[in-house]
C-alpha positions as CSV (number, residue, x, y, z in Angstrom):
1,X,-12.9,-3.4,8.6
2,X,-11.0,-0.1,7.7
3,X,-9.0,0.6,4.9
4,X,-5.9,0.3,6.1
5,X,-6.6,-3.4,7.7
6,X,-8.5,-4.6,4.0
7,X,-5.0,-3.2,2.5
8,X,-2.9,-5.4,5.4
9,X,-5.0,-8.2,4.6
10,X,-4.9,-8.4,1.1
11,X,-1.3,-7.8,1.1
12,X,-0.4,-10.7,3.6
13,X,-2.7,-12.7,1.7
14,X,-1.0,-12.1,-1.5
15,X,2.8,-11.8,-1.2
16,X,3.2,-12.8,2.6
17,X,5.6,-10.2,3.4
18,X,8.3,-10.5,6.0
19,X,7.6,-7.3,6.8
20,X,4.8,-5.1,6.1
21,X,4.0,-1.4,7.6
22,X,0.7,0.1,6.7
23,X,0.4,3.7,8.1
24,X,-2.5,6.1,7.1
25,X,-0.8,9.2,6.2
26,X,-4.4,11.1,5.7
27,X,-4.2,13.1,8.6
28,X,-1.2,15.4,6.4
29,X,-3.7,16.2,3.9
30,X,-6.6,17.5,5.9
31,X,-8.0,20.1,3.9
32,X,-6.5,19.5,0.4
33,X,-9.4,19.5,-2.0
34,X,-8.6,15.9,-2.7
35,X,-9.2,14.5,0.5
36,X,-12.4,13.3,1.8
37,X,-13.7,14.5,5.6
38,X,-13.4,10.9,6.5
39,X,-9.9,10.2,6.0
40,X,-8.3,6.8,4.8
41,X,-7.8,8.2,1.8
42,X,-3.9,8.4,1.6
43,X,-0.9,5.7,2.9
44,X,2.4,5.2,2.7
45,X,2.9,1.1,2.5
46,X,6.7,-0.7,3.3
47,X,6.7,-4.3,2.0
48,X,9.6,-6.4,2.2
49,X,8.8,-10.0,0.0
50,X,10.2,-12.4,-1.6
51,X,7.3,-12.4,-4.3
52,X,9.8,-9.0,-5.3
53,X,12.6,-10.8,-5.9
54,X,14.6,-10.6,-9.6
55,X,11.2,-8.0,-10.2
56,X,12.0,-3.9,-11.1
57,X,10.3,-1.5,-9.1
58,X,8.0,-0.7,-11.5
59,X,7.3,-4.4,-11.5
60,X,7.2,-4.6,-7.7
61,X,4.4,-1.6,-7.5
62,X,2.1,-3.1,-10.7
63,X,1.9,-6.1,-8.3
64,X,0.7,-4.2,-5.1
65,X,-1.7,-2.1,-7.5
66,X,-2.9,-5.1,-8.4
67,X,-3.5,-6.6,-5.1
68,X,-5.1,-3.6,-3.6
69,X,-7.3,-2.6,-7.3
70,X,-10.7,-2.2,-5.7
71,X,-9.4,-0.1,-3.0
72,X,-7.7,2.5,-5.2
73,X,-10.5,2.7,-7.5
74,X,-12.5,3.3,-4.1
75,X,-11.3,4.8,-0.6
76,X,-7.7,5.0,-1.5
77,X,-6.5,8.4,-3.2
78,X,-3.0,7.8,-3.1
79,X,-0.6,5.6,-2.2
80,X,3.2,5.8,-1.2
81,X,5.2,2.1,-1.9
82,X,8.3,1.0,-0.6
83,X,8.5,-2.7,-2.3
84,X,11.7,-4.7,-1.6
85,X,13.0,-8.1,-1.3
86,X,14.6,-9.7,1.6
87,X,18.1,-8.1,2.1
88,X,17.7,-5.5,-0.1
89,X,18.7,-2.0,1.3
């Protein structure tokens, strides 16, 4: 499994999103001393649930850090979130 389908299933595991985009944004840092040959090493995640609602945004990324621990303590360098609840703009 790659990274980027362990971090779609963890997160539809966990807060069953009504919408969730995983994209591997690794590619734009070929090169960078941080970034491994490999890739998978930097996303950008959108995640629209209702586990976020009545939560801050600081709130709302502690959870997905939570979720995804083992992976940014891993594979995962960085990681962009967008965390929202339904109808939120």
């Amino acid at each position: 499994m790659t990274v980027a389908e362990t971090i779609r299933q963890k997160l539809e595991d966990s807060l069953q999103p009504e919408r969730l985009d995983v994209v591997d944004e690794s590619h734009l840092h070929a090169g960078h001393a941080s970034a491994p040959a490999g890739g998978e090493s930097h996303f950008r995640v959108t995640v629209v649930s209702e586990a976020f609602e009545g939560q801050s945004r600081v709130a709302r990324q502690r959870m997905i850090y939570k979720v995804l621990a083992e992976e940014m303590a891993g594979p995962i360098h960085a990681l962009a979130i967008s965390a929202t609840a339904p109808g939120e703009a």
